[in-house]
Each structure stands twice: as C-alpha cells, then as structure tokens.
C-alpha positions in Angstrom: 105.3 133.4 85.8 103.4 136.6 85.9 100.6 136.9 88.2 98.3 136.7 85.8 99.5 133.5 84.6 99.0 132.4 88.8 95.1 133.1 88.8 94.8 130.9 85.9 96.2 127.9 88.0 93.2 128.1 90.4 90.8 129.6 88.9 91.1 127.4 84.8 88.7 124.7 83.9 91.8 123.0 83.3 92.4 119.7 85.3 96.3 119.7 86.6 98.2 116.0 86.8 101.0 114.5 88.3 102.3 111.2 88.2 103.3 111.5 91.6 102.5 108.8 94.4 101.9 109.9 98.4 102.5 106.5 100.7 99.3 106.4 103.2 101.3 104.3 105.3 103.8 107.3 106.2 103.0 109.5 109.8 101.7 112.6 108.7 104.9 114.2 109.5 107.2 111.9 107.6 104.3 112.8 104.7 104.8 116.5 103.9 108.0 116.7 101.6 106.0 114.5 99.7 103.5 115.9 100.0 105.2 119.5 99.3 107.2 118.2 96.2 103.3 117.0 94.8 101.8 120.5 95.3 105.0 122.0 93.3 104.6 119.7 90.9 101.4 120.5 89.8 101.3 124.2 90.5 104.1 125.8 89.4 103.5 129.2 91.2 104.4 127.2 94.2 107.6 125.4 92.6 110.4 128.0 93.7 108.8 128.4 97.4 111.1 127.1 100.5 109.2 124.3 102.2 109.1 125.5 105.2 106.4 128.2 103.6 103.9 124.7 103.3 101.9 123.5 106.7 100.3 120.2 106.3 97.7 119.0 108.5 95.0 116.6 109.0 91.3 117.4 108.3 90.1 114.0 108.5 91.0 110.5 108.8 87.6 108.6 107.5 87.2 104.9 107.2 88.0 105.4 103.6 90.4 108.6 102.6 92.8 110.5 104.1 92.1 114.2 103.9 94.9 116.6 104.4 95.0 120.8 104.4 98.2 122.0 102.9 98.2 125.6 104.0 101.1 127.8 101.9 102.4 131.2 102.2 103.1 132.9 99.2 106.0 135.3 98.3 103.2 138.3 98.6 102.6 137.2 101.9 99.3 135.7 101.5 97.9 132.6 102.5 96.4 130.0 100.3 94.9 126.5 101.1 94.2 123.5 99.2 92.6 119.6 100.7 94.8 116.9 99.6 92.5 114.0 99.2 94.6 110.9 99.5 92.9 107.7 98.6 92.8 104.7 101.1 94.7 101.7 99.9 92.2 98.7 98.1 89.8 101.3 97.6 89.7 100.4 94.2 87.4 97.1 95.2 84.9 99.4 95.9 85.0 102.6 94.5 84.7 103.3 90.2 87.7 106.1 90.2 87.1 106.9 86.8 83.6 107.3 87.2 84.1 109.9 90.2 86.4 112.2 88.4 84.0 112.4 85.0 80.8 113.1 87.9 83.4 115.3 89.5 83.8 117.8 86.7 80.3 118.2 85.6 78.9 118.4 89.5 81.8 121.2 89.9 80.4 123.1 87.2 77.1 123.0 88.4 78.0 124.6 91.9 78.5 121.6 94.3 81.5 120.0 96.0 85.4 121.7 96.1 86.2 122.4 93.0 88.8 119.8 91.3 92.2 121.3 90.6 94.4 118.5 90.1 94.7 114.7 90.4 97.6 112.4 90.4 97.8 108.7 90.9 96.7 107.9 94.5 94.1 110.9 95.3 92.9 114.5 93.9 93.4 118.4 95.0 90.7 120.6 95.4 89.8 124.1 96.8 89.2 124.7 100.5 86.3 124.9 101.6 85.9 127.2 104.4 83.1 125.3 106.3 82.6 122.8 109.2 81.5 119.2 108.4 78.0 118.1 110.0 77.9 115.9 112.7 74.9 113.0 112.5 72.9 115.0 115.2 73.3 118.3 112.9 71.0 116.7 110.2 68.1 116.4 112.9 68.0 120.0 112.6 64.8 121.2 110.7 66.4 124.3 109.1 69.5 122.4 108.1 67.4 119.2 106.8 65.5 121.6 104.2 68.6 123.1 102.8 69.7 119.2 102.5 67.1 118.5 100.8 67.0 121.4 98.5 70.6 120.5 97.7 69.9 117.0 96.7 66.7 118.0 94.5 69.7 120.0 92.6 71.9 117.6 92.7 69.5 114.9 91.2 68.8 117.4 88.3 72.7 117.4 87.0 73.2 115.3 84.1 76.3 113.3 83.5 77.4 112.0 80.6 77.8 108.2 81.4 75.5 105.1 81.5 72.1 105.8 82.9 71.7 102.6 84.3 71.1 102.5 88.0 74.0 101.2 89.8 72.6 99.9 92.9 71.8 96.1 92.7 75.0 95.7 90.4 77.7 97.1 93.6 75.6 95.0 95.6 75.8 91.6 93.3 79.6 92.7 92.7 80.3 93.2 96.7 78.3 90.5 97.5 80.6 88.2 95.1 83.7 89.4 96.4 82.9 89.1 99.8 81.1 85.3 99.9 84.7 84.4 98.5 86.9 86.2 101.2 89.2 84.4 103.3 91.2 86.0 106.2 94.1 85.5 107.5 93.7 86.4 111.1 92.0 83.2 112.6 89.7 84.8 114.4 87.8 87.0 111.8 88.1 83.9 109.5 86.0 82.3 112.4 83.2 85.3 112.5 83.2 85.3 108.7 82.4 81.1 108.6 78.6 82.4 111.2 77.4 84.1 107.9 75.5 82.5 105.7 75.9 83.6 102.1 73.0 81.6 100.8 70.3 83.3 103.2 72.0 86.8 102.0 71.7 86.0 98.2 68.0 85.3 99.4 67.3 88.4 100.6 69.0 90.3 97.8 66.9 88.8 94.8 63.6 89.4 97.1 64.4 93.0 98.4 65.3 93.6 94.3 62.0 92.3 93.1 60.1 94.3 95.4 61.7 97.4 95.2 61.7 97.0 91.5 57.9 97.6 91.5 58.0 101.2 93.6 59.2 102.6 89.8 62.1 104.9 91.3 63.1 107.8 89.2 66.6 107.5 88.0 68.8 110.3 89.1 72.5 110.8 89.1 72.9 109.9 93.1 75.5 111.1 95.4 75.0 107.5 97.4 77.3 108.5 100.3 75.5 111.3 101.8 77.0 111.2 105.5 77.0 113.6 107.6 80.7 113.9 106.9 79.9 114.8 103.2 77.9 117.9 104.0 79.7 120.8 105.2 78.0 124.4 106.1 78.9 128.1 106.7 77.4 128.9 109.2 78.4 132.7 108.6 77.1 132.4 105.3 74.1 129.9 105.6 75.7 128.4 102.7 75.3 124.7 102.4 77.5 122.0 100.5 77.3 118.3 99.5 81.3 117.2 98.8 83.3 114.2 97.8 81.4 112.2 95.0 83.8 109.0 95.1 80.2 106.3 95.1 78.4 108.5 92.5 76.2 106.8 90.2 72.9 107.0 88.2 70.8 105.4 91.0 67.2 105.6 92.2 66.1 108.5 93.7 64.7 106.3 96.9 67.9 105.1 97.4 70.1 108.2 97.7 67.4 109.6 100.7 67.1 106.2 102.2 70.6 105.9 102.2 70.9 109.8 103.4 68.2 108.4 106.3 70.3 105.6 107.5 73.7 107.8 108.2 71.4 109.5 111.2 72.9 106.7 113.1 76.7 107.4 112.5 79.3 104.8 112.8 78.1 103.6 116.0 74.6 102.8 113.9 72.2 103.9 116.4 69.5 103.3 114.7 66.6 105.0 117.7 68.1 108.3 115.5 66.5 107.7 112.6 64.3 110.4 111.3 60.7 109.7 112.0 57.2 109.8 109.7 56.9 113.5 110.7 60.6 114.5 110.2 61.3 112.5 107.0 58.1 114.6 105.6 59.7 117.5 106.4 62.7 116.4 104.2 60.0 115.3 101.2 58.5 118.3 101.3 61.6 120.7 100.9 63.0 117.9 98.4 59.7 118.1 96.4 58.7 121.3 95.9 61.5 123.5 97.6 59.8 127.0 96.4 56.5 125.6 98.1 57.0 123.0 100.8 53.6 123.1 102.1 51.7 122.1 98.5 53.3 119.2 98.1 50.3 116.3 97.5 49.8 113.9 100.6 50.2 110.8 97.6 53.7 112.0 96.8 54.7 112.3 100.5 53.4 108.8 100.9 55.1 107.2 97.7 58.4 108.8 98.4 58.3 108.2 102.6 57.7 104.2 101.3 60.5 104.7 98.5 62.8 106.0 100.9 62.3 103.3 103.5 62.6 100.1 101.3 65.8 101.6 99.9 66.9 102.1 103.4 67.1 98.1 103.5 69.0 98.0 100.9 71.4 100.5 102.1 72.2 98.1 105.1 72.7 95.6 102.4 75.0 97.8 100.3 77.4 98.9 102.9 77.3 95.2 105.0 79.2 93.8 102.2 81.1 96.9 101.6 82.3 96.2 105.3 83.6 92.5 104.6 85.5 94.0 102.0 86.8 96.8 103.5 87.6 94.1 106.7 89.9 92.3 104.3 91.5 95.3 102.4 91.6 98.5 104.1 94.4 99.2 106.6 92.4 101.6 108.5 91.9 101.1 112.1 87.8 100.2 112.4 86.0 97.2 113.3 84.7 96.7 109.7 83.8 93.2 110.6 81.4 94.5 113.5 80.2 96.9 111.0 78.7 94.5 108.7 77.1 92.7 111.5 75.4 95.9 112.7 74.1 96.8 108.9 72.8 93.3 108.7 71.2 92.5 111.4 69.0 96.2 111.0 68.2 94.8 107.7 66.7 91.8 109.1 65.3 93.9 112.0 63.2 96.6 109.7 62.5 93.7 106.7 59.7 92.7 108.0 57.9 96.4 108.7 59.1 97.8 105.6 58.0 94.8 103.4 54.6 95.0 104.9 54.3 98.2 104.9 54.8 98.0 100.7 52.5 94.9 100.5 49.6 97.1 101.7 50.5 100.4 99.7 50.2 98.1 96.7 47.5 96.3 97.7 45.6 100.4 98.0 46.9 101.0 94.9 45.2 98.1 93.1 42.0 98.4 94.6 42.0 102.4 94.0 
C-alpha cells in the first residue's frame, strides 16, 4: 500500500467494518491482542506491524462504555492514536445503536465529536482527540459555559435524516416498562426494588408529560447526554468539543439544557451545584443569540429558564429508570440502584417549585 493509499484510511468518508468481537469482561491487559488483531483488521496500513509497535490504555471506564487509546508506531517512526470505544454489555436496553451511528456521520460532518473511522460488532473507532474531558465543576466556569452553549445552539441546527419525533417521553414509557417488570436476583436489591411504587411513578409521568407538553418546546436533534464527561477542551487551542452521541435523538430543546443543568451535580448528584437564575441566564443568552449575548429579550430568557427547569424533572425521571435497568444489566461496578433513588427523590424534591413556578407563568401569559 503506497502512502497515498494510507491517508485515505484516515482521512475517507468511508466507514471501515469488522466483524470482530472485543470481550469487556477481559483485564485490559489480557485485552490488547484483541484488541491489536481489530485495529489490523480494519486498517490495513497497520496489518504487517509487530504488536509490540501497539500501546493500549485506558482513557475511561464510564458507567456505560469502555474507552481505550491504542497508540501505534509506524514503520516511519511516527506515532498515531485512535479511541477504541468498546460498548458496555446490555447496553442495547437502553441505547438505539443504529440510531447513533446514522447521528454519528452527519454530526461528524458538521464539525463535532471524533470523527468515526470504523465500527465493528461491540463498539466504534474514532480519531483522538487531543483534549482533556471537563470535570462537573469545569462547566461552572462562565467562559467555558458560553462556548457550551454556543456549541449546543450548533448542534441543535444539524439536521438528521430520521424521525422527527421527539424521543423523550417514549425512552421514558419504554424504561419505565422495563423496569416496573424487573426482578433481581440478589435478595437484597430485590428487597429495595419491592419500596418503589410503580403506580405513584406512572402518576407522575403522565402529569409532568401534560404539563410540559404546553411549554411548546422546539424540536431539535438533542445530544441528551451532555455530561461533563462528553465535553472535552483544548485548552491550548480554546477549542471546544461535544463527543459521543450514543442517546441522540430529535428531542425538545428544553430537555437537552435541562438535562445539560442536572449533570452539574456529577455522579454523587449534588444537587446545591446546580446552576442558578443568574448563571443559567448566562448560558440562555450565549445559546440564544451567541453573536450578541446581551440583546437577547428578557421574555425569551424567561421562557427558556422555565423550559429548562421542567425538563430538568424529567431528566431525573429519564435516568431513575435508566438506573434500574442498568442495576439489572450492566456489569459495571456502580451503585445503580442508589442512583435511581437519588434521581427520584430530586424529582419529587423540585416537583413542587417547578410546577408552580409554570402554573404562574401560564397564568401571566393568559391574562397578558
């Protein structure tokens, strides 16, 4: 293969596949010829290296993938490096894989994420990013909040061709059904799981629906999982970007920042970190009008700050009965089943503020 035959591997709108299957159960260590005979499979400028020119590392261990950096010297000496994106096992009760890799190509055209250059049948390859990952206390920062924002009003602006419905309420119905039907085997959680009651949670989905139906939400295509461990900066460069579109969905625009809001707190859902009136305006205002942050109508601020925050409750609701599934299915070492608890019981903490606080916006709106 000549070399220019080599640049066309990384740098061709073609999408590389292997049939090929990498074990999540194996150490890292016990991982790599695996993992080596994958990355010769599907670039073949790599096939006729020795594997001892491939390092393989971890770059994260989430509660839902397993991302590894495979590192390879060339024969012209040069380094090259690739993420591995291996997906966690079940993950397919939860996550539309399909879906992701269609949103993948078009959102990699239009300048966000790593860009995709190859799948195969448990994960995806893509470009290294050479960027750190925010930490939940990083997206306090004012400067770093606006660039989110003007991100996202980017993002919401890509158009993907596949159903324009919003997603939301249907992965919660479809979690919710899943989970109210759960049994587990370990005694204990089986326990935990009989204190919830299902009936009282079906409630509260068909009124937070109806209510939210009536704030009139634009539909965007959503990135629905903006964590602080899906944004990653260069801080070099001041160059910011949103990655890993596995939840992506035509979804309402109040639920992707309410969502975005709500991942302040981090795993340990400290919720005392959520932004507040003042900072979340901040956000609006860069999301807005990002060329003139300071024009942006007092009316839209206060639509969008009540948007946000009714979509944050159902955020809690979204990824509680994510949890229960994820506390049945996923192998991964985290206390999904305290998870849920902690997403729930901030639902039923805020309801009451945030369902007030749209019963009198309405009420102004009426009257006006």
């Amino acid at each position: 293969m000549d070399g220019a035959e080599e640049a066309r591997e990384f740098h061709s709108s073609e999408i590389l596949s292997s049939s090929l299957t990498v074990s999540t159960s194996l150490s890292v260590h016990d991982m790599k010829p695996r993992i080596v005979e994958l990355c010769k499979d599907l670039f073949k400028k790599w096939s006729k290296l020795d594997d001892s020119c491939f390092f393989v590392e971890t770059v994260s261990g989430g509660i839902t993938n397993l991302l590894l950096k495979v590192s390879v010297k060339e024969e012209n000496h040069e380094d090259v490096s690739v993420i591995v994106r291996l997906y966690g096992p079940n993950t397919e009760y939860v996550i539309n894989r399909e879906r992701e890799l269609l949103a993948i190509k078009y959102l990699s055209a239009a300048g966000f994420g790593a860009k995709l250059l190859g799948v195969f049948e448990n994960g995806t390859v893509q470009a290294f990013i050479t960027a750190r990952t925010l930490t939940p206390l990083d997206m306090r920062n004012p400067k770093l909040a606006a660039e989110i924002a003007k991100q996202l009003q980017k993002f919401h602006q890509v158009e993907i061709p596949c159903s324009k419905e919003p997603q939301l309420w249907n992965d919660i119905h479809k979690f919710f059904d899943k989970a109210s039907s759960l049994e587990f085997d370990d005694s204990e959680k089986q326990k935990v799981n009989e204190t919830i009651s299902f009936k009282d949670a079906q409630d509260e989905i068909a009124e937070l629906k109806e209510l939210t139906g009536l704030l009139n939400s634009p539909v965007v295509f959503s990135h629905n999982d903006l964590l602080s461990g899906n944004i990653m900066v260069n801080d070099e460069e001041e160059k910011l970007y949103l990655i890993d579109f596995e939840y992506g969905s035509y979804n309402y625009r109040g639920y992707d920042i309410g969502n975005h809001f709500a991942e302040y707190a981090g795993y340990d859902c400290d919720y005392s970190l959520l932004p507040n009136k003042d900072e979340q305006y901040h956000f609006f205002r860069h999301y807005l009008q990002p060329g003139r942050p300071h024009e942006v109508p007092d009316r839209d601020l206060e639509k969008l700050y009540l948007e946000a925050n009714m979509y944050v409750l159902a955020a809690h609701l979204y990824w509680a009965f994510w949890a229960l599934i994820q506390a049945k299915m996923s192998p991964i070492d985290f206390d999904y089943l305290g998870y849920f608890f902690m997403r729930y019981n901030e639902y039923k903490r805020q309801k009451e503020k945030c369902f007030s606080m749209a019963q009198s916006y309405f009420s102004c709106s009426s009257s006006a």
